[in-house]
PyMOL Python script that loads the backbone (N, CA, C, O; Angstrom):
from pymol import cmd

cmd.read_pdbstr("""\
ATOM      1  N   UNK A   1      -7.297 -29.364  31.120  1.00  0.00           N
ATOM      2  CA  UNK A   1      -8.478 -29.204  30.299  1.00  0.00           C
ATOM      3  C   UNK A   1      -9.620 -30.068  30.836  1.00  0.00           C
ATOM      4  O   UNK A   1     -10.776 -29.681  31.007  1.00  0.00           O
ATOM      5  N   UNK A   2      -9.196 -31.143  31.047  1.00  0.00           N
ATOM      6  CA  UNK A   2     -10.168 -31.822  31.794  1.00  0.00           C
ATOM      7  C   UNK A   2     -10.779 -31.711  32.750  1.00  0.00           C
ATOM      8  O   UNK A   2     -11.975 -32.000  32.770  1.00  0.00           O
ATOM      9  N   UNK A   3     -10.114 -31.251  33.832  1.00  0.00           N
ATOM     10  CA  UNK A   3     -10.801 -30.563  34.941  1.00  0.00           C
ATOM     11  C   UNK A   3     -11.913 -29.508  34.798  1.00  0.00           C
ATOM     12  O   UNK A   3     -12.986 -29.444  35.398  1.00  0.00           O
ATOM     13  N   UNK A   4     -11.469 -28.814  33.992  1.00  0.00           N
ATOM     14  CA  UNK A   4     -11.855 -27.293  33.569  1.00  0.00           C
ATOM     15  C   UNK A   4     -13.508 -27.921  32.783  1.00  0.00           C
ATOM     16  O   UNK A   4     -14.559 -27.382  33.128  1.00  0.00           O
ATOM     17  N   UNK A   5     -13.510 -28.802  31.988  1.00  0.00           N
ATOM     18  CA  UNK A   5     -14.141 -29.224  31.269  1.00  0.00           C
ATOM     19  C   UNK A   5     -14.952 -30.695  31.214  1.00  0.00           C
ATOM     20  O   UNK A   5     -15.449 -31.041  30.142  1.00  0.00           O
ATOM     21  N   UNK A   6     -15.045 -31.379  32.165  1.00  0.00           N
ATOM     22  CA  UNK A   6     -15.161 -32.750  32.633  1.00  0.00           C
ATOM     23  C   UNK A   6     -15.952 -33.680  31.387  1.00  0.00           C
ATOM     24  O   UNK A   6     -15.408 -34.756  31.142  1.00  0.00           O
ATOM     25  N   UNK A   7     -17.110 -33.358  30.644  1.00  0.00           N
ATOM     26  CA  UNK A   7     -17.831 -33.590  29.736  1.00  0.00           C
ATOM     27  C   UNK A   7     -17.754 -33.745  28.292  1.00  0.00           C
ATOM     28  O   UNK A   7     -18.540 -34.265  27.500  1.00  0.00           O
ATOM     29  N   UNK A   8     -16.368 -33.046  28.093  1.00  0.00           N
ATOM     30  CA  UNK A   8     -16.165 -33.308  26.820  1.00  0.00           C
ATOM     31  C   UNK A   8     -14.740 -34.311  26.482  1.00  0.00           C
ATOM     32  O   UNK A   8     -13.686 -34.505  27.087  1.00  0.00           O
ATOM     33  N   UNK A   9     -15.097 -34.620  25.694  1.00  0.00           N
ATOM     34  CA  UNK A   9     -14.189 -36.042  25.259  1.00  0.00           C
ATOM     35  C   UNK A   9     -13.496 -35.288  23.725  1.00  0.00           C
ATOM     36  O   UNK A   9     -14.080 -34.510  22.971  1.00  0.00           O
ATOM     37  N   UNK A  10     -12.250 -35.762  23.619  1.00  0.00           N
ATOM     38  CA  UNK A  10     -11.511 -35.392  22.438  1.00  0.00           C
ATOM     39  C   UNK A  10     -10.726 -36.296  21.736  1.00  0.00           C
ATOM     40  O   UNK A  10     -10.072 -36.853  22.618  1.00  0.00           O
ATOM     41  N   UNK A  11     -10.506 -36.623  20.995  1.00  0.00           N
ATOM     42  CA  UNK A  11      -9.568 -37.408  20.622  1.00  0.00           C
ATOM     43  C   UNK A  11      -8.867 -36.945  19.190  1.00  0.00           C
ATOM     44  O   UNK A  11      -9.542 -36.696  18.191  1.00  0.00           O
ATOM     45  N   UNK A  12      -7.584 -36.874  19.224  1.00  0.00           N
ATOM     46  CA  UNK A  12      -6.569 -36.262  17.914  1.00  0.00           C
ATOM     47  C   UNK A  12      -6.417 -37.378  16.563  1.00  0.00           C
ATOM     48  O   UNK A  12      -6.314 -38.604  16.584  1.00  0.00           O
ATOM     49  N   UNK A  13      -6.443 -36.635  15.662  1.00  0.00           N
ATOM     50  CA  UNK A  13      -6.236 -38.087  14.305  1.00  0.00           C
ATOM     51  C   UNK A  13      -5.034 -37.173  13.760  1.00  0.00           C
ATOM     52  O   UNK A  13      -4.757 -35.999  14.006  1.00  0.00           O
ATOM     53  N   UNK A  14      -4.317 -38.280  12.797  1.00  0.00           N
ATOM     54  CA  UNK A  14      -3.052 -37.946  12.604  1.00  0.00           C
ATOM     55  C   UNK A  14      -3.542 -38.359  10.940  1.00  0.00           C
ATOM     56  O   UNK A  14      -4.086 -39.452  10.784  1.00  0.00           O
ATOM     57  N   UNK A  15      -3.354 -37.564   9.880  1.00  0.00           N
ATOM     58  CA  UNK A  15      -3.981 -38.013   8.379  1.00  0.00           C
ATOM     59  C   UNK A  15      -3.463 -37.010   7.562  1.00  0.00           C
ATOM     60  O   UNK A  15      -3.058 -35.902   7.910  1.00  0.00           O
ATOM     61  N   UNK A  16      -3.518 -37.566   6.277  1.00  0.00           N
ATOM     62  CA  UNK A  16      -3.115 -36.279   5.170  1.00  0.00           C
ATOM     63  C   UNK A  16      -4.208 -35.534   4.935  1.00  0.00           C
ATOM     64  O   UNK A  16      -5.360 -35.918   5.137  1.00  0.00           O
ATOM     65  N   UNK A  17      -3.786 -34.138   4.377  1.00  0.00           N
ATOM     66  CA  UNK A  17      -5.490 -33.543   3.676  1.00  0.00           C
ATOM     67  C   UNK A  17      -5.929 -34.141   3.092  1.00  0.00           C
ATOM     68  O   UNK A  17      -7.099 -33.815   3.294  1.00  0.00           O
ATOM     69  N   UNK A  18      -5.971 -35.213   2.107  1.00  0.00           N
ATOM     70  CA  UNK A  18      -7.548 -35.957   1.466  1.00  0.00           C
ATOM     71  C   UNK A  18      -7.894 -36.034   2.809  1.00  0.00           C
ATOM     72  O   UNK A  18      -8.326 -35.093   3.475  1.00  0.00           O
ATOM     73  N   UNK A  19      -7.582 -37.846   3.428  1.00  0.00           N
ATOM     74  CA  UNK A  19      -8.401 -38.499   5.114  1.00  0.00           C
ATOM     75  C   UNK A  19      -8.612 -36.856   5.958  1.00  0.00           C
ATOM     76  O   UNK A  19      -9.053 -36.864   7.107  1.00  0.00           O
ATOM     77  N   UNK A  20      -8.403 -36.064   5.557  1.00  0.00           N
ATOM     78  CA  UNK A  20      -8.902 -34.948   6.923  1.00  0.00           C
ATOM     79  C   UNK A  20     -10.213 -34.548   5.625  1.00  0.00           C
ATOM     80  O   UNK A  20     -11.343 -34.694   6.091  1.00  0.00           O
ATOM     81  N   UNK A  21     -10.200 -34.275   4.743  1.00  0.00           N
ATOM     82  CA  UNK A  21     -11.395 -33.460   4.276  1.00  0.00           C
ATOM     83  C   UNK A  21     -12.438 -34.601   3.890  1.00  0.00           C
ATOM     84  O   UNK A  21     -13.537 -34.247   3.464  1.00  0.00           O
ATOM     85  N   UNK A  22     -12.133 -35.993   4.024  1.00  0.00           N
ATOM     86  CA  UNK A  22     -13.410 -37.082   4.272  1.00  0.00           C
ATOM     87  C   UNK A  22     -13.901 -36.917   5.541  1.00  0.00           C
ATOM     88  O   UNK A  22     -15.097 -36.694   5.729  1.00  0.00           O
ATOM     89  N   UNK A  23     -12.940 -37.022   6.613  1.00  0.00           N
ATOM     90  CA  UNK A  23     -13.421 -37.157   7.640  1.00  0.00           C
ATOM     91  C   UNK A  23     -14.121 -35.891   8.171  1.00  0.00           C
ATOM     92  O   UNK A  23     -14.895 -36.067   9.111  1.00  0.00           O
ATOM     93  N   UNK A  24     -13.908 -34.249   7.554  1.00  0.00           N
ATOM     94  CA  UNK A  24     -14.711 -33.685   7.913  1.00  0.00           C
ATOM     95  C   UNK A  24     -16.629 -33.956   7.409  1.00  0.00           C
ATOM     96  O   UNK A  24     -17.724 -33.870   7.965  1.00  0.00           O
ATOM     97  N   UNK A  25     -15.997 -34.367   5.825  1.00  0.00           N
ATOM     98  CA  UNK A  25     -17.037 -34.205   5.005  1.00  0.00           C
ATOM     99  C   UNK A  25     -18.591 -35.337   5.332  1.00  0.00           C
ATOM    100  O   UNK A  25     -19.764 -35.253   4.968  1.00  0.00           O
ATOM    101  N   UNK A  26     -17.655 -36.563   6.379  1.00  0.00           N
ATOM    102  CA  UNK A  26     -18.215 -37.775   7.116  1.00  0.00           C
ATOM    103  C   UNK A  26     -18.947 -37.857   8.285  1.00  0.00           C
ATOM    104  O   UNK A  26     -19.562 -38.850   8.673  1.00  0.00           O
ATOM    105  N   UNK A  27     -18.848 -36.588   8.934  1.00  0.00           N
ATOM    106  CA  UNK A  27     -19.042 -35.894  10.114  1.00  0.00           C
ATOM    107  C   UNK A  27     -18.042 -36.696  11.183  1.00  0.00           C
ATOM    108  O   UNK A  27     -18.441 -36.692  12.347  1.00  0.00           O
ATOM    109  N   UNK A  28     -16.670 -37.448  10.884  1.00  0.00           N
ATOM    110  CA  UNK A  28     -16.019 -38.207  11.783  1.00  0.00           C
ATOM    111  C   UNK A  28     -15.588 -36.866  12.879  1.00  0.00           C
ATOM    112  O   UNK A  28     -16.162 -36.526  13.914  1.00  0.00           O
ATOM    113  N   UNK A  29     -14.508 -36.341  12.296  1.00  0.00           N
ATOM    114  CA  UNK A  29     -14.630 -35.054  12.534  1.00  0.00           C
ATOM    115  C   UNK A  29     -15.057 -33.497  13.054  1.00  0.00           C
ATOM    116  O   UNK A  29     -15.560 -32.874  12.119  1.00  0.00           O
ATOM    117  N   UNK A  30     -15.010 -32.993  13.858  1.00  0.00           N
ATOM    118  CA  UNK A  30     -15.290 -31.603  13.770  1.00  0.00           C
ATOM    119  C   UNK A  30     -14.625 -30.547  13.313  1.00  0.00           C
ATOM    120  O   UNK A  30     -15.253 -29.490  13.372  1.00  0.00           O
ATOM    121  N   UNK A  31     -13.422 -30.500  12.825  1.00  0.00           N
ATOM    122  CA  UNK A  31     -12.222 -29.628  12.489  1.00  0.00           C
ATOM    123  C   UNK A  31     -11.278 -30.646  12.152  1.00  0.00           C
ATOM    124  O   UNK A  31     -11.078 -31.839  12.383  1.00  0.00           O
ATOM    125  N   UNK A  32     -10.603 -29.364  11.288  1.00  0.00           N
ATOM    126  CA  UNK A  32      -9.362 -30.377  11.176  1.00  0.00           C
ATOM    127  C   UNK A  32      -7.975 -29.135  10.591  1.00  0.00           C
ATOM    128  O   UNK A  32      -8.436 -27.993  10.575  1.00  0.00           O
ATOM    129  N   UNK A  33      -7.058 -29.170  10.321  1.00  0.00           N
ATOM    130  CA  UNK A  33      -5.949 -28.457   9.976  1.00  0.00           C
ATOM    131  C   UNK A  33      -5.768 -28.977   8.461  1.00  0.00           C
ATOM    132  O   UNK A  33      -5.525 -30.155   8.197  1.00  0.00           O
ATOM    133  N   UNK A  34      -5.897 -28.083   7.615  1.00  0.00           N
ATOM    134  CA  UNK A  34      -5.856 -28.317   5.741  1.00  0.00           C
ATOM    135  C   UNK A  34      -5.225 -27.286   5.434  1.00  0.00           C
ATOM    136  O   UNK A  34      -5.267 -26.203   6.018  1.00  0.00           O
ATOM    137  N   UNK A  35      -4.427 -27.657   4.228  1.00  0.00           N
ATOM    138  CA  UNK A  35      -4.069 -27.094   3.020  1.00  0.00           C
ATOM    139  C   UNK A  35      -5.450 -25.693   2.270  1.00  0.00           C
ATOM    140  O   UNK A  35      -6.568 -26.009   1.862  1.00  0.00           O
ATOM    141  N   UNK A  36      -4.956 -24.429   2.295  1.00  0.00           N
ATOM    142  CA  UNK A  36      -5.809 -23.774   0.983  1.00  0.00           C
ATOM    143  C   UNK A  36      -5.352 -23.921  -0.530  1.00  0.00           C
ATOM    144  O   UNK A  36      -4.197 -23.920  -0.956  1.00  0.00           O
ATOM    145  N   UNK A  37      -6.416 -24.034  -1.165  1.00  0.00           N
ATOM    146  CA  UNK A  37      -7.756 -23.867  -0.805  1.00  0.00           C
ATOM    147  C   UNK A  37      -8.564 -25.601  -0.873  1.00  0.00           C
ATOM    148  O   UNK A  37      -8.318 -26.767  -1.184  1.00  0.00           O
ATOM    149  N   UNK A  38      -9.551 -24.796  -0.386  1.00  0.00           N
ATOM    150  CA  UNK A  38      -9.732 -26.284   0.341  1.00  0.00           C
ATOM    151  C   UNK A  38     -11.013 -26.892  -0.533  1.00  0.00           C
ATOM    152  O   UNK A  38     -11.055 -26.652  -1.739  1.00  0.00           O
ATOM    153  N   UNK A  39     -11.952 -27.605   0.037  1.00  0.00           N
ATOM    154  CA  UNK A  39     -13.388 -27.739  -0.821  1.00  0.00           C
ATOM    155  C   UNK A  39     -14.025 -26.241  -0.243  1.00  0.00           C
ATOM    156  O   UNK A  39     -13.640 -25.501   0.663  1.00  0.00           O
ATOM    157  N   UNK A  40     -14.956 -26.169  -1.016  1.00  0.00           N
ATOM    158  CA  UNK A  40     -15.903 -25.086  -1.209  1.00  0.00           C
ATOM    159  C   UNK A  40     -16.833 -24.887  -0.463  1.00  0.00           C
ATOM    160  O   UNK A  40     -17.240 -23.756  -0.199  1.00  0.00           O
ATOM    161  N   UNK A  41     -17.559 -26.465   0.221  1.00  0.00           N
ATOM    162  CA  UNK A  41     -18.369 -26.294   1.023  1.00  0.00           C
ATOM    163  C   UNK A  41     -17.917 -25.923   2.473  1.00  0.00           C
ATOM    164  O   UNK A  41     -18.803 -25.550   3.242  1.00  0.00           O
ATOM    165  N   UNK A  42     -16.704 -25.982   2.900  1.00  0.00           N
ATOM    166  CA  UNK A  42     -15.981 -25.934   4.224  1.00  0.00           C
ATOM    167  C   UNK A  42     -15.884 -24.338   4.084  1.00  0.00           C
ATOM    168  O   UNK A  42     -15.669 -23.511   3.197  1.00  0.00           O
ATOM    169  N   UNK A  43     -16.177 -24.371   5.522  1.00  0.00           N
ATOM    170  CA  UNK A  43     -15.824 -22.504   6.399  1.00  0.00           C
ATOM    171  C   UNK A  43     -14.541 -22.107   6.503  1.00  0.00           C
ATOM    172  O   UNK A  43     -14.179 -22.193   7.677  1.00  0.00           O
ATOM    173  N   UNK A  44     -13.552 -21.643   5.666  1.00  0.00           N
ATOM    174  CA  UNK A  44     -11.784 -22.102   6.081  1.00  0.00           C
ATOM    175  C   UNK A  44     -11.807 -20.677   6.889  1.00  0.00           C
ATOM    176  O   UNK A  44     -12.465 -19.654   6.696  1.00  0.00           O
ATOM    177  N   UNK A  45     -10.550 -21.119   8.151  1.00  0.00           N
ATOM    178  CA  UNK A  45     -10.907 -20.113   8.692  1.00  0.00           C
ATOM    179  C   UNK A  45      -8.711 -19.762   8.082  1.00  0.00           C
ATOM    180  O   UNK A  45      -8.041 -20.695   8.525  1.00  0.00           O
ATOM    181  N   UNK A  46      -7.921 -18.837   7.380  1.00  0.00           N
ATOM    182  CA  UNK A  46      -6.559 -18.980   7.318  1.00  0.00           C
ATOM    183  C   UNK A  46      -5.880 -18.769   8.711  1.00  0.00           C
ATOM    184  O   UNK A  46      -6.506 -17.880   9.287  1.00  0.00           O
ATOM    185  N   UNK A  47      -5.049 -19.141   9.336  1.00  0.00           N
ATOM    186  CA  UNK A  47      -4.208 -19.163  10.179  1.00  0.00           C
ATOM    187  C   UNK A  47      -2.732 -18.908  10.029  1.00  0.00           C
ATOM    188  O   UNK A  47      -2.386 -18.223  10.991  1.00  0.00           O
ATOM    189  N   UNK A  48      -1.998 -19.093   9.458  1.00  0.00           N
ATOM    190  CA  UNK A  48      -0.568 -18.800   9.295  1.00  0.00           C
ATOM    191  C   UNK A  48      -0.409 -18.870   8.359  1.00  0.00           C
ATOM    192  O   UNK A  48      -1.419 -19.224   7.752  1.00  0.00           O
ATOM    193  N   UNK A  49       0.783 -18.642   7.511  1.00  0.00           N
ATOM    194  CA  UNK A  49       1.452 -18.734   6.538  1.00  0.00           C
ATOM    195  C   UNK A  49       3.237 -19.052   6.811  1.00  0.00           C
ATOM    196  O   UNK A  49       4.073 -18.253   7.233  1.00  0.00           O
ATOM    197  N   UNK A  50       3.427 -20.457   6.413  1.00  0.00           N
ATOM    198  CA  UNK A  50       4.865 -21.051   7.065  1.00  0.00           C
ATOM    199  C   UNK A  50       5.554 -20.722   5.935  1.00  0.00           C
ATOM    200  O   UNK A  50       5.030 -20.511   4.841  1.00  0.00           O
ATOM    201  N   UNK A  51       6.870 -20.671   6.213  1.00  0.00           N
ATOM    202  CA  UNK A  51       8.338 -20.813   5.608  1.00  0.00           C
ATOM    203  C   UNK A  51       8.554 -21.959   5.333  1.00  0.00           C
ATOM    204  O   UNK A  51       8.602 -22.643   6.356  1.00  0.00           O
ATOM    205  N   UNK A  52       8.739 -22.616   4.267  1.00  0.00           N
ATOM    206  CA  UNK A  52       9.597 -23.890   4.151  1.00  0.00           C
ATOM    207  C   UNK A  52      10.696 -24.135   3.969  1.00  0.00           C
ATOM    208  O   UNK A  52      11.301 -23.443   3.149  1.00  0.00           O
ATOM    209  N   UNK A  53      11.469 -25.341   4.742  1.00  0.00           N
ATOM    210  CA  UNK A  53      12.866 -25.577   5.291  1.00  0.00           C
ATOM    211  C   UNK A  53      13.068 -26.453   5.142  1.00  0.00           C
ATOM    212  O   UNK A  53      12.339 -27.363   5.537  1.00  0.00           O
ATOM    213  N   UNK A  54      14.651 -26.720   4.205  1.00  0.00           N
ATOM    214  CA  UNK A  54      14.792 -28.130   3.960  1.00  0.00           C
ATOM    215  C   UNK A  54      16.034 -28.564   4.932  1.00  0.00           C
ATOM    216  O   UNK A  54      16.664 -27.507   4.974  1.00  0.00           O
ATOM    217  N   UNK A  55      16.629 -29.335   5.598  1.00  0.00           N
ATOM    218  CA  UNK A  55      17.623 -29.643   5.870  1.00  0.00           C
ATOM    219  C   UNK A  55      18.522 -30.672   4.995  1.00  0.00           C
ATOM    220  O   UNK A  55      18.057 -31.686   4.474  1.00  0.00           O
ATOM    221  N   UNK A  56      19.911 -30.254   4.909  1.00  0.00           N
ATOM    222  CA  UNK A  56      20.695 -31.186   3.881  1.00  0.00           C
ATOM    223  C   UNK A  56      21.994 -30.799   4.755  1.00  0.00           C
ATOM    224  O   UNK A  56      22.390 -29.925   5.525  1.00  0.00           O
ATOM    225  N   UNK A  57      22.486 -32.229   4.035  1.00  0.00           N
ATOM    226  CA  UNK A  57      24.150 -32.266   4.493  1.00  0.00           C
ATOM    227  C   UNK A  57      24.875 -31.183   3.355  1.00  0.00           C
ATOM    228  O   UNK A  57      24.492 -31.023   2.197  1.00  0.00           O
ATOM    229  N   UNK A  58      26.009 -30.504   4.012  1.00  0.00           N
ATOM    230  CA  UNK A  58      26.664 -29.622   3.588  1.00  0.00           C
ATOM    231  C   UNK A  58      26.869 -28.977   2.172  1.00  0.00           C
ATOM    232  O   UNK A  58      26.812 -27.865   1.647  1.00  0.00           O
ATOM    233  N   UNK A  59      27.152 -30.348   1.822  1.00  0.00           N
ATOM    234  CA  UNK A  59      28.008 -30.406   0.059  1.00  0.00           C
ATOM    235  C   UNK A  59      26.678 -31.367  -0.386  1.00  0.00           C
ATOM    236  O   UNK A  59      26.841 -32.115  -1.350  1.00  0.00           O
ATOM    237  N   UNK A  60      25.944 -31.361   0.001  1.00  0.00           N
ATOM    238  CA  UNK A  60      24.451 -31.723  -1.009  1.00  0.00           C
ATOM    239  C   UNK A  60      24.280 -31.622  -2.266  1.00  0.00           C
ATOM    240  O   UNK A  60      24.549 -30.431  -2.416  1.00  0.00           O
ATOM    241  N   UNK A  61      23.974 -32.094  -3.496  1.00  0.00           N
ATOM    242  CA  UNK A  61      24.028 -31.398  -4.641  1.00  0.00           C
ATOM    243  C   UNK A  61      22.818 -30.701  -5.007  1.00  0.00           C
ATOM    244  O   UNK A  61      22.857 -30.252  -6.152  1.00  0.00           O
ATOM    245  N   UNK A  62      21.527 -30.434  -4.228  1.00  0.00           N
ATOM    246  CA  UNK A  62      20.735 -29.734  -4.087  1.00  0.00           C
ATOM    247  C   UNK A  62      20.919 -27.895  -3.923  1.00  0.00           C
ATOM    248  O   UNK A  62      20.525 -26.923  -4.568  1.00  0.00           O
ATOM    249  N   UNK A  63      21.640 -28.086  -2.839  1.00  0.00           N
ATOM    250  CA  UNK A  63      22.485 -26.634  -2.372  1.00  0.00           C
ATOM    251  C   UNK A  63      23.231 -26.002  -3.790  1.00  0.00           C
ATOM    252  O   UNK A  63      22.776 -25.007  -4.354  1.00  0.00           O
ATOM    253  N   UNK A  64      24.290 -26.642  -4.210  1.00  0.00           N
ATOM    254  CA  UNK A  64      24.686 -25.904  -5.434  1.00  0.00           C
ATOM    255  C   UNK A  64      24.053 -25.970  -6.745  1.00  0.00           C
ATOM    256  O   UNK A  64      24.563 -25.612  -7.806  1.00  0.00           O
ATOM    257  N   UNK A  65      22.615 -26.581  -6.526  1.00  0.00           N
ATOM    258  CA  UNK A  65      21.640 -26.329  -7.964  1.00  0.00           C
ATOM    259  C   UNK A  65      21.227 -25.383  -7.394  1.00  0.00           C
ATOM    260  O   UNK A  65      22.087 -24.511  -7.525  1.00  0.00           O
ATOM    261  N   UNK A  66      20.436 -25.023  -6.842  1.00  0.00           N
ATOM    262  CA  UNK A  66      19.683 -24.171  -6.077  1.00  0.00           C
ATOM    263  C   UNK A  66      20.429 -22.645  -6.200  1.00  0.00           C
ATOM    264  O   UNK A  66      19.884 -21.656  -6.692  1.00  0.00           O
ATOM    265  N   UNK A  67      21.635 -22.683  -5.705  1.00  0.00           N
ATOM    266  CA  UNK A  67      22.885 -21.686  -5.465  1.00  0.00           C
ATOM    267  C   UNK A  67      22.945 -20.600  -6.832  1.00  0.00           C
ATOM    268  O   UNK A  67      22.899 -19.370  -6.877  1.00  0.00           O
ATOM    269  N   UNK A  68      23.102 -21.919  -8.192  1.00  0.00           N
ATOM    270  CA  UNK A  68      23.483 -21.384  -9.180  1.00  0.00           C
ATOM    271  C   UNK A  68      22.605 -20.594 -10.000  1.00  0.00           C
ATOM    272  O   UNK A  68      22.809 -19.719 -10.841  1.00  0.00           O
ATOM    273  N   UNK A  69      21.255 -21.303  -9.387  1.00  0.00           N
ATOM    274  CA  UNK A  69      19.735 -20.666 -10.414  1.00  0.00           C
ATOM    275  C   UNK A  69      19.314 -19.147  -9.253  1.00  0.00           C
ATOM    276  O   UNK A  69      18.342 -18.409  -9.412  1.00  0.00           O
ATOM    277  N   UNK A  70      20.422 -19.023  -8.082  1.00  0.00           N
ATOM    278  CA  UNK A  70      19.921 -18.064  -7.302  1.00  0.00           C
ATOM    279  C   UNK A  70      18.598 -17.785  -6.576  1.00  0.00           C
ATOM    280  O   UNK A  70      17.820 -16.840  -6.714  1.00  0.00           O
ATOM    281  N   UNK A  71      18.540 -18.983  -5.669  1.00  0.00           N
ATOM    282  CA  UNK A  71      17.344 -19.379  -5.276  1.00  0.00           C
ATOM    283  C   UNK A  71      17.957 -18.823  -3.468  1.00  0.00           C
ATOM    284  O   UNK A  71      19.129 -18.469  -3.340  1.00  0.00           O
ATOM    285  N   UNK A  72      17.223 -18.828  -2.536  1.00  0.00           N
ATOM    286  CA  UNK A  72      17.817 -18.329  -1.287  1.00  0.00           C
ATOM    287  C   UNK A  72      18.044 -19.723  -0.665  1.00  0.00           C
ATOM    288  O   UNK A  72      17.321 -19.983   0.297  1.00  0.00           O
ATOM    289  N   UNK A  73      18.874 -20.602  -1.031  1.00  0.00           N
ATOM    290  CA  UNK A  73      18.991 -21.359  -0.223  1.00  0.00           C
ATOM    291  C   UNK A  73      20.583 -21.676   0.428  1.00  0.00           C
ATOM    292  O   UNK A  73      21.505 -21.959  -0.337  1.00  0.00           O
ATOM    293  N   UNK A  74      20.745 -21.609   1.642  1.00  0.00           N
ATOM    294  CA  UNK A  74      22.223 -21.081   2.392  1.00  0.00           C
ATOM    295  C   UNK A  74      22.287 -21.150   3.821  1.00  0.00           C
ATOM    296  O   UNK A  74      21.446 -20.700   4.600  1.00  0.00           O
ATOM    297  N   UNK A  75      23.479 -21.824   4.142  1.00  0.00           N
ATOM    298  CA  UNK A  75      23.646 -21.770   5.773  1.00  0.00           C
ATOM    299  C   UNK A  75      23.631 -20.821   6.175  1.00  0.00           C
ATOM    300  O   UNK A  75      24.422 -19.880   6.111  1.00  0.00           O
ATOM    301  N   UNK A  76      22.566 -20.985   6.720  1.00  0.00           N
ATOM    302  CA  UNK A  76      22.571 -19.772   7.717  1.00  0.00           C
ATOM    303  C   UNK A  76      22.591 -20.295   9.773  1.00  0.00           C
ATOM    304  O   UNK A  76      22.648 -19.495  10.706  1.00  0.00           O
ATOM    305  N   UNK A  77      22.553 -21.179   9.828  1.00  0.00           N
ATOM    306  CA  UNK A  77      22.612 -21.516  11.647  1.00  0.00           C
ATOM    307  C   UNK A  77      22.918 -23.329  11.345  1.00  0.00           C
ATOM    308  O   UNK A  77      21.997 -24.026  10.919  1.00  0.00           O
ATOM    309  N   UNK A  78      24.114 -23.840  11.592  1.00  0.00           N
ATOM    310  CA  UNK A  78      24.309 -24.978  11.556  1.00  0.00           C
ATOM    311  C   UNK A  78      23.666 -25.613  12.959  1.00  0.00           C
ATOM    312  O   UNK A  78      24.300 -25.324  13.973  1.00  0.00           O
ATOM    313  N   UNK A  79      22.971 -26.102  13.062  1.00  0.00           N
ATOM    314  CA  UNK A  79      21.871 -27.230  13.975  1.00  0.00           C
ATOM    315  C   UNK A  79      22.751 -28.329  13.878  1.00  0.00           C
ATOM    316  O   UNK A  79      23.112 -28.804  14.955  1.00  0.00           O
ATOM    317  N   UNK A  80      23.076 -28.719  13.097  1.00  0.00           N
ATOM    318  CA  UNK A  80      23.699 -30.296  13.497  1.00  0.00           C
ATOM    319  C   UNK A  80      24.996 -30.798  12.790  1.00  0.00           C
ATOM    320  O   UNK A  80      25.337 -30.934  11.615  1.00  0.00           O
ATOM    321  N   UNK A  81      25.638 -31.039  14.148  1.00  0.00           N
ATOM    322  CA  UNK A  81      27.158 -30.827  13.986  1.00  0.00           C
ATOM    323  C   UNK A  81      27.367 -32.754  13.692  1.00  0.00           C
ATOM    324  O   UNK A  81      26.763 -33.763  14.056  1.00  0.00           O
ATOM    325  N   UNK A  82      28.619 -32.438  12.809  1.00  0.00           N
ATOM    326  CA  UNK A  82      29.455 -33.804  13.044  1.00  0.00           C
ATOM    327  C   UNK A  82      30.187 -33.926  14.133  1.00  0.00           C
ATOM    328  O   UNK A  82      31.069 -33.166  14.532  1.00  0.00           O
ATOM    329  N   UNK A  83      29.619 -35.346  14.816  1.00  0.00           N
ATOM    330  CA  UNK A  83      30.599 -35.931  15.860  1.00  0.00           C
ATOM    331  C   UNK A  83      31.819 -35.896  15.878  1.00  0.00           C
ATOM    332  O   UNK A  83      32.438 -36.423  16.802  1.00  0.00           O
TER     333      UNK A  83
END
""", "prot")
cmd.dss("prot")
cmd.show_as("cartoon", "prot")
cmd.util.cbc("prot")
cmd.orient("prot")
């Protein structure tokens, strides 16, 4: 990018949505990645819509609340094995 671009300078901030919608609202900022909906005065542009994923150990007691109220939550691809 730099090559391509020699003149411009960037630098990444790492913050929750409040510190991102000051810092847009501060001009610290030029963009930033937020939660909808957002303030009113901002241009949102939507981008994705994620899945949320929890990871838990097996016999969790989360898993069989979840299970019983028939919520979709279930092994489906074990990622991380016991040693």
């Amino acid at each position: 990018f730099q090559e391509d671009y020699p003149n411009i300078d960037y630098e990444l901030l790492l913050g929750d949505y409040t510190e991102i919608e000051s810092w847009i609202t501060e001009g610290r900022v030029d963009c930033g990645f937020l939660k909808l909906p957002t303030l009113p005065e901002f241009e949102a542009i939507f981008l994705e819509d994620d899945q949320l994923m929890a990871v838990l150990p097996e016999h969790h007691r989360q898993i069989r609340w979840s299970l019983r109220r028939r919520y979709l939550i279930r092994p489906t691809l074990r990622v991380l094995q016991k040693s």
